[in-house]
N, C-alpha and C positions, 0 to 999 in steps of 0.2 A: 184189767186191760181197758186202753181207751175207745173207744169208736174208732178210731182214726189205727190204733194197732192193730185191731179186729181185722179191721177191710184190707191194711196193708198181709196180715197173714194169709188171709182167707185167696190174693192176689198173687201171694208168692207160692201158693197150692196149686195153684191154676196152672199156674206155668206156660208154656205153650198153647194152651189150649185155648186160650183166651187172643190167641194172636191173630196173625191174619188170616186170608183165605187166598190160595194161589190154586192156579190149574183151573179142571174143568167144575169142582165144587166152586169156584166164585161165578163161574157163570149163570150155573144155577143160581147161585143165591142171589146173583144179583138181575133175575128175571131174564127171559125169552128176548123180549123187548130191546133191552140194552145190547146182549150182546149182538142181535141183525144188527142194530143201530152201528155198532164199534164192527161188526165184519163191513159193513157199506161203504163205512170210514175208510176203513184199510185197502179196499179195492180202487176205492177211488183214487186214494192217494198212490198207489203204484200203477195204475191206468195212468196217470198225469206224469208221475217220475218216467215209464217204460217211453210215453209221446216226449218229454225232454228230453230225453238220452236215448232216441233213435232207436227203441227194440219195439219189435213186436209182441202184443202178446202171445203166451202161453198157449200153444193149443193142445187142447189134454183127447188124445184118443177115446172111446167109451168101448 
């Protein structure tokens, strides 16, 4: 076998495993940091959609 067969079997073992990362395990992986960063994003942007489209926000009872 060549090099190149080797890695292509060794890749077609793997299977999925080797794939992405979805849900709350890519948050983790991809650091504390990132995701505040990507929740700030997302408020912000429907803080700005809710002011263009006349709603108010959400207010959540405690």
């Amino acid at each position: 076998m060549t090099e190149d067969q080797i890695i292509k079997a060794y890749l077609s073992r793997l299977g999925k495993k080797g794939g992405s990362v979805t849900g709350p395990t890519k948050a983790r992986k991809m650091g504390e940091e990132h995701y505040q960063t990507v929740a700030r994003i997302q408020r912000e942007r429907w803080q700005k959609w809710r002011i263009e489209n006349g709603r108010p926000a959400i207010k959540r009872e405690r």
